[in-house]
Structures are given as structure tokens and as C-alpha cells.
N, C-alpha and C positions, 0 to 999 in steps of 0.2 A: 714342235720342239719343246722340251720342258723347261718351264719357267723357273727359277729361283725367286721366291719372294720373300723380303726381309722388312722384321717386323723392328720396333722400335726396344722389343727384350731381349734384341740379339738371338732368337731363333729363327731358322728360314723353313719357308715349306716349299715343298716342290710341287707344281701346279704342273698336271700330265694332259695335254690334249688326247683325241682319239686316238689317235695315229702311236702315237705314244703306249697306249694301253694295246692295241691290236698286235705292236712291236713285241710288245715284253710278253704278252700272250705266246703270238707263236713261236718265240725263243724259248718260253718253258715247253710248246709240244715237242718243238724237235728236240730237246733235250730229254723230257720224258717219254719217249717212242720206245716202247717194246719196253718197259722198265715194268717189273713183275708187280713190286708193293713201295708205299708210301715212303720207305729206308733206302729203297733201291733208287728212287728221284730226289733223297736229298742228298745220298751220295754224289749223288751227279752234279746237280746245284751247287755242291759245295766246290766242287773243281772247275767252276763255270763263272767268269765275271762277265756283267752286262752293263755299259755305259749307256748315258742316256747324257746327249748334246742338251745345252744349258744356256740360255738366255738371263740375265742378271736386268732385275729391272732397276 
């Protein structure tokens, strides 16, 4: 689950375990499946939101 981690300047970084990373992977392949060029999968991307559950430490 991805971590929120907050700093003392008031920015937060998001700390991704594996599972995390392997997720968002194969959410970009099925999304770019059979996609001809580079235009063609950010079209896609672009009509595609990906959440990612959030742990606040």
C-alpha cells in the first residue's frame, strides 16, 4: 500500500512498495495493448485515472 510521507516543508512523497509498482505496471499494459505509437498510449492514459490506497504516517 502506498505510504504518504510528510516532511517538515510541507511536501509529501509517496513511498510505492512492490506490489504497488507491479500494479501500476500492469495497468499501463492493459491499457497500452495493441496501441500502434507513443500518441496512441497517451491518448489512452489520458482517459484513464489510477488510484493508489494511501497510508498517512
Amino acid at each position: 500500500m502506498a505510504q504518504i510521507i510528510e516532511n517538515l516543508k510541507g511536501r509529501r512523497s509517496i513511498r510505492l512498495n512492490t506490489d504497488d509498482i507491479i500494479n501500476i505496471v500492469r495497468e499501463y499494459q492493459n491499457i497500452s495493448l495493441d496501441a500502434c505509437n507513443y500518441n496512441e498510449i497517451r491518448e489512452r492514459l489520458n482517459k484513464f485515472e489510477l488510484y493508489l490506497p494511501e497510508d498517512l504516517f
